[in-house]
C-alpha positions in Angstrom: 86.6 -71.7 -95.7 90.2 -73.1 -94.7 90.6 -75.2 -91.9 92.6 -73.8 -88.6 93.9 -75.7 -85.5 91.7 -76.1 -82.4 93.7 -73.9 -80.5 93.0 -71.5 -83.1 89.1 -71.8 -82.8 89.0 -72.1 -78.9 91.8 -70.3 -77.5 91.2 -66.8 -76.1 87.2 -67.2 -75.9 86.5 -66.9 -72.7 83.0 -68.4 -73.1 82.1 -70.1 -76.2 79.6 -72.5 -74.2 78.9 -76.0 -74.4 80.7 -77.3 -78.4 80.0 -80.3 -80.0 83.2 -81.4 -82.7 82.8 -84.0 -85.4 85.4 -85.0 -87.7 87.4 -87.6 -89.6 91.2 -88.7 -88.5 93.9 -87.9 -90.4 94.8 -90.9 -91.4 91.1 -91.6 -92.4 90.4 -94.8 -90.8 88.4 -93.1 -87.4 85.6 -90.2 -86.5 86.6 -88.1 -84.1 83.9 -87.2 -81.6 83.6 -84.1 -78.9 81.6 -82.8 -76.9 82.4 -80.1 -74.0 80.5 -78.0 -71.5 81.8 -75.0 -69.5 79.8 -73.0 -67.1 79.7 -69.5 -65.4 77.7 -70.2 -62.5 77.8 -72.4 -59.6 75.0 -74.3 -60.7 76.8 -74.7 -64.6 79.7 -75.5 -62.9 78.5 -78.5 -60.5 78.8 -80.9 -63.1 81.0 -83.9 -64.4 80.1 -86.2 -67.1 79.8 -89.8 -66.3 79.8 -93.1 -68.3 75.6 -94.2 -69.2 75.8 -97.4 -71.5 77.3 -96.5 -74.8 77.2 -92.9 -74.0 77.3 -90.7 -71.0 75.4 -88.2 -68.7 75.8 -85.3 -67.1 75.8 -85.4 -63.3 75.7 -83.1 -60.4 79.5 -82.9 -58.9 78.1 -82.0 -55.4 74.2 -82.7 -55.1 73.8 -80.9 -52.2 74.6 -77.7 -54.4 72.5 -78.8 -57.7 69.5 -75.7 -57.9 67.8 -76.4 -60.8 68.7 -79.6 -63.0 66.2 -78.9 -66.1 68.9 -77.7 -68.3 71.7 -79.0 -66.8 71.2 -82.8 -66.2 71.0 -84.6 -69.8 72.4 -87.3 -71.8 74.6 -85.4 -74.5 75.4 -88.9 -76.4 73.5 -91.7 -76.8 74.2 -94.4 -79.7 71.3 -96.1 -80.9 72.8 -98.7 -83.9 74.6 -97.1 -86.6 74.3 -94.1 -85.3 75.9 -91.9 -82.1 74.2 -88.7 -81.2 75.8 -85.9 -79.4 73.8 -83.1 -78.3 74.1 -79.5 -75.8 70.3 -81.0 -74.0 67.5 -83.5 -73.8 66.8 -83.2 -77.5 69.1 -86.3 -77.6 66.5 -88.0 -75.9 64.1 -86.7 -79.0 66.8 -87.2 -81.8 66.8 -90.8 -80.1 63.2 -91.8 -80.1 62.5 -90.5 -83.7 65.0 -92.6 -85.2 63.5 -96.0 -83.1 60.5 -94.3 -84.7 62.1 -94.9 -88.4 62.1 -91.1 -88.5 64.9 -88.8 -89.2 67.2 -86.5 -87.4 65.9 -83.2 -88.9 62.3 -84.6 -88.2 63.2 -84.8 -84.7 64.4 -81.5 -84.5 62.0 -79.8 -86.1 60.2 -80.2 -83.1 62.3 -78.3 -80.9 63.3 -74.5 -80.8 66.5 -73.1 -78.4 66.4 -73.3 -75.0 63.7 -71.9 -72.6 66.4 -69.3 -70.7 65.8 -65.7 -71.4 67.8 -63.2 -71.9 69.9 -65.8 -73.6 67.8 -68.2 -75.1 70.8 -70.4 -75.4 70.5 -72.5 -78.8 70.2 -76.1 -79.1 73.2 -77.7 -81.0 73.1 -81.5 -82.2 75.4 -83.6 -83.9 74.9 -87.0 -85.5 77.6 -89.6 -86.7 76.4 -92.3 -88.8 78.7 -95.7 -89.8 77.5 -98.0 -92.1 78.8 -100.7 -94.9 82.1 -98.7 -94.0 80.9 -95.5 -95.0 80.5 -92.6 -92.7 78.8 -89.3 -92.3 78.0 -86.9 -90.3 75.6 -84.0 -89.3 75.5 -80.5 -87.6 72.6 -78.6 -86.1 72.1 -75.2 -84.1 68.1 -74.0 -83.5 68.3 -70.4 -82.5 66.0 -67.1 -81.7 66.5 -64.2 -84.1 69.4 -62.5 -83.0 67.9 -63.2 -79.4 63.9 -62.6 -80.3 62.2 -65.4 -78.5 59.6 -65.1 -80.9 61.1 -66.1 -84.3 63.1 -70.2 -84.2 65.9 -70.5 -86.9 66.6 -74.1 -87.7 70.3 -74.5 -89.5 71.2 -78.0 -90.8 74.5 -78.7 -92.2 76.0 -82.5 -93.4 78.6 -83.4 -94.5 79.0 -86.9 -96.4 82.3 -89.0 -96.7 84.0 -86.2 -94.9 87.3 -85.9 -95.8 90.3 -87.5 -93.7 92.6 -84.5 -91.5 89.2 -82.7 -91.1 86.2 -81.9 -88.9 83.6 -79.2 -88.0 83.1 -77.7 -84.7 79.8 -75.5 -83.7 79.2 -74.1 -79.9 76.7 -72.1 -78.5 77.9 -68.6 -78.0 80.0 -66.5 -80.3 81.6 -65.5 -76.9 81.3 -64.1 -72.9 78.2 -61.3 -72.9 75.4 -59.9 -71.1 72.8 -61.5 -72.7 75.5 -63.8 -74.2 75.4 -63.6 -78.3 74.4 -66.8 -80.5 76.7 -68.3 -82.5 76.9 -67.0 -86.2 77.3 -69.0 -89.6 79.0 -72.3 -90.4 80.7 -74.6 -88.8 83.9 -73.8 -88.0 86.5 -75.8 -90.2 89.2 -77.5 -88.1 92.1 -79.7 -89.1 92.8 -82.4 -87.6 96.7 -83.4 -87.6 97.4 -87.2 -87.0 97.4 -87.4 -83.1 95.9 -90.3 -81.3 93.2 -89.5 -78.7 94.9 -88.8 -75.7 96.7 -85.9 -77.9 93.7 -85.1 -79.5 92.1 -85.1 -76.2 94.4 -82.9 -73.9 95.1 -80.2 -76.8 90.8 -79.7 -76.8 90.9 -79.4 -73.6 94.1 -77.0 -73.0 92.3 -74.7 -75.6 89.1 -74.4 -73.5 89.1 -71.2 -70.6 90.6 -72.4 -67.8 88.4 -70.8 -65.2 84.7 -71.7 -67.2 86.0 -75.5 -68.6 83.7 -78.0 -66.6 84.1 -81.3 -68.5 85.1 -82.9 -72.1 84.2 -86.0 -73.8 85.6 -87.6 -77.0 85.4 -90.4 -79.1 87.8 -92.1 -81.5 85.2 -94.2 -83.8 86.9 -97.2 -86.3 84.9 -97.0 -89.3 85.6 -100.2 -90.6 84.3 -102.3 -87.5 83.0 -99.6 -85.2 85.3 -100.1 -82.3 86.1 -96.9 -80.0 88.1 -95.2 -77.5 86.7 -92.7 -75.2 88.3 -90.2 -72.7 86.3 -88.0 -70.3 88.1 -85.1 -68.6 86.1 -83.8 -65.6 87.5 -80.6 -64.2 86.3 -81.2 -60.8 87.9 -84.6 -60.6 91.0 -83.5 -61.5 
């Protein structure tokens, strides 16, 4: 599969969902983190993301407005040690405590299935960077219905190991805007990275997101060899 541009990936989909990005820098020496959520509704749309230790939660823009928070209120990153977890839901929260636990990232999510929201049954997607001895890796997952049958759970996993500098991997919930909206399909997608520091990196994500359904972005630059980071959130209603 060869590698395209962010832009490229993003740009003209009015709703590809909530997308979590992992890659390596192209000069090699950093991760490169994202996560972004968009939203259709007024409830989806409430939201900003806010700073929570290490990592950062979601949080109702205007409480007064907030109608149901059980999918919508979440930590997507956490870092616990070596390793930073970026997820679409509360399965960071599970992907968290399993790993205290000495357990694994696919253990955790073998416990969970997409989320409870018919017709859409909106899949779960989790990300996991891992830095250690100044190595690094990373891994991708996406729990889905069948092609939208609630009773059949399709668990993808994907890592990649000593990914390769200038490159990165970016999975999001929907294939695109529908009614139900469609699951995403197959790998990955392969992005290159060119050599741009994070507040390049950071606005060209966000410029290639829908204007009108963008609700907030977060990325990470991570330094492999001493696990120092810069981090940029972009909340639309803030802006």
């Amino acid at each position: 599969m060869k590698g395209i541009s962010l832009k490229a990936a993003l740009s003209g989909n009015t709703y590809p969902g909530r997308g979590v990005f992992l890659g390596r820098s192209a000069d090699g020496k950093k991760i490169v983190i994202a996560y972004f959520i968009m939203g259709r509704s007024e409830n989806s749309r409430n939201r900003i993301f806010v700073t929570e230790g290490e990592g950062i939660r979601t949080e109702a823009f205007d409480p007064s407005k907030l109608s149901d928070p059980s999918l919508i209120i979440y930590a997507p990153v956490r870092v616990l040690g070596d390793h930073t977890i970026v997820t679409n839901g509360d399965q960071t929260d599970t992907i968290y405590d399993f790993l205290k636990e000495g357990k694994s990232f696919a253990d955790a999510l073998m416990t969970r299935t997409f989320e409870p929201d018919p017709p859409n049954f909106t899949p779960r997607i989790s990300g996991m960077v891992t830095i250690s001895g100044g190595n690094a890796a990373y891994r991708l997952s996406i729990l889905k219905s069948a092609n939208g049958n609630e009773a059949s759970a399709e668990r993808f996993f994907f890592d990649y190991e000593n990914p390769l500098a200038g490159e990165g991997h970016l999975i999001h919930t929907y294939l695109h805007d529908g009614d139900p909206i469609p699951s995403f399909e197959g790998e990955p997608k392969r992005i290159t990275l060119p050599d741009i520091d994070i507040d390049a990196f950071t606005a060209e994500l966000w410029e290639a997101l829908d204007p009108d359904n963008k609700v907030s972005l977060f990325t990470r630059y991570l330094t492999i060899a001493d696990k120092s980071s810069e981090t940029r959130i972009v909340n639309k209603n803030q802006a």
